[in-house]
C-alpha positions in Angstrom: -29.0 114.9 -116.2 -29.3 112.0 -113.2 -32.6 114.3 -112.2 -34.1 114.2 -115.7 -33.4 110.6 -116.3 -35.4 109.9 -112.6 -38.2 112.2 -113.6 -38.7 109.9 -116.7 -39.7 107.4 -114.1 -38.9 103.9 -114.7 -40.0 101.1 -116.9 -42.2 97.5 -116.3 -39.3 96.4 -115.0 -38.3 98.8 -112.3 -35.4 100.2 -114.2 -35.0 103.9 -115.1 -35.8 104.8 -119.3 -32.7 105.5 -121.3 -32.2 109.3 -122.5 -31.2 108.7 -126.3 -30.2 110.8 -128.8 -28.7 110.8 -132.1 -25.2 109.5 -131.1 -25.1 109.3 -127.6 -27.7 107.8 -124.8 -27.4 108.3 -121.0 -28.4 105.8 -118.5 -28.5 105.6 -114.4 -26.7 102.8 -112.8 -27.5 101.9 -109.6 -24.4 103.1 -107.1 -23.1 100.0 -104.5 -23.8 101.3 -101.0 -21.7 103.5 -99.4 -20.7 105.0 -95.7 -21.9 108.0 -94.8 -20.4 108.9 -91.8 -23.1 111.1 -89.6 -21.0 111.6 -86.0 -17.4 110.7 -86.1 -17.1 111.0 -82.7 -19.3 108.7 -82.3 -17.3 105.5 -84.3 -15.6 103.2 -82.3 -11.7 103.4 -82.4 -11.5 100.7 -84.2 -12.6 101.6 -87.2 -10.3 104.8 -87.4 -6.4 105.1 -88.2 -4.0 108.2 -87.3 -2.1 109.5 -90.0 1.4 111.2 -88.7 3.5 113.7 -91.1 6.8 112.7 -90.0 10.1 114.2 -92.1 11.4 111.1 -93.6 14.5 111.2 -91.2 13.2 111.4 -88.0 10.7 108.1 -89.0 14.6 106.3 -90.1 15.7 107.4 -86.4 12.5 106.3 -85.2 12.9 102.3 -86.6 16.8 102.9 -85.6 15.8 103.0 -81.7 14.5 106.1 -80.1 16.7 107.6 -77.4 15.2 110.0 -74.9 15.9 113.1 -77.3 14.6 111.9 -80.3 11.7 111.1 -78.4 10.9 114.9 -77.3 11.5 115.6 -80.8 9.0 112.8 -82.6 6.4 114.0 -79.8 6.9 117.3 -80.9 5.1 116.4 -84.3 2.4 113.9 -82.6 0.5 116.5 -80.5 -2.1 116.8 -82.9 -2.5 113.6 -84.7 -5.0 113.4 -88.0 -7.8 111.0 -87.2 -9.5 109.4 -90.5 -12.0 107.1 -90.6 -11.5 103.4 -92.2 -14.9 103.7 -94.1 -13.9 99.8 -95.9 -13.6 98.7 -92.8 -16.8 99.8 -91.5 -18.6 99.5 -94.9 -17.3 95.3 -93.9 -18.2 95.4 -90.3 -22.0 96.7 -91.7 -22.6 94.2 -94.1 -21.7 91.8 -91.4 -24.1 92.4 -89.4 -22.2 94.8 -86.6 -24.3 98.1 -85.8 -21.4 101.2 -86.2 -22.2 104.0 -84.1 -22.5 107.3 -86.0 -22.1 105.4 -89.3 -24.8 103.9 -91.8 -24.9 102.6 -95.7 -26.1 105.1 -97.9 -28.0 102.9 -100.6 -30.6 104.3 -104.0 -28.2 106.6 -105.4 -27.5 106.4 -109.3 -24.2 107.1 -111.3 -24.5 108.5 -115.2 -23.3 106.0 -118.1 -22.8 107.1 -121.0 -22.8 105.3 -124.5 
């Protein structure tokens, strides 16, 4: 549908023709720019969190105080951590100016509304 409305072209103003029919008439809105992340391992650490799966009561011993066994035991679960990347944050960092390395806005895509 997105692909036919383009291939109508756009009008005077710039803006993309309606596709109407008897009850119902599709438009494209313009999508706000996005991150598109292109090399991970590229994006500063900054702009990434860990996510650890702990059970529920080892993270209650955890805020108690560690002691050197329950330490052993939380590393067991940390070895290999879950990196995700804080695309809001870099999305921010962008439109303020910062260069992210192996990030970049994505910007011209269109979203289907329907009336």
């Amino acid at each position: 549908m997105i692909e036919t409305i383009e291939n109508l072209g756009t009008d005077v103003k710039g803006r993309y023709r309606k596709l109407e029919g008897k009850t119902t008439t599709f438009s494209l809105r313009a999508c706000p720019p996005s991150v598109e992340v292109t090399d991970e391992s590229a994006i500063p650490a900054k702009y990434k969190t860990l996510l650890l799966k702990l059970p529920a009561v080892m993270w209650e011993q955890l805020l108690d105080g560690l002691e050197i066994e329950q330490r052993a035991a939380v590393l067991e679960h940390v070895n290999h951590p879950e990196v995700s990347v804080d695309k809001r944050s870099i999305k921010a960092a962008i439109d303020g100016g910062t260069e992210v390395p192996g990030a970049s806005l994505t910007t011209g895509r269109h979203s289907l509304r329907r009336k």
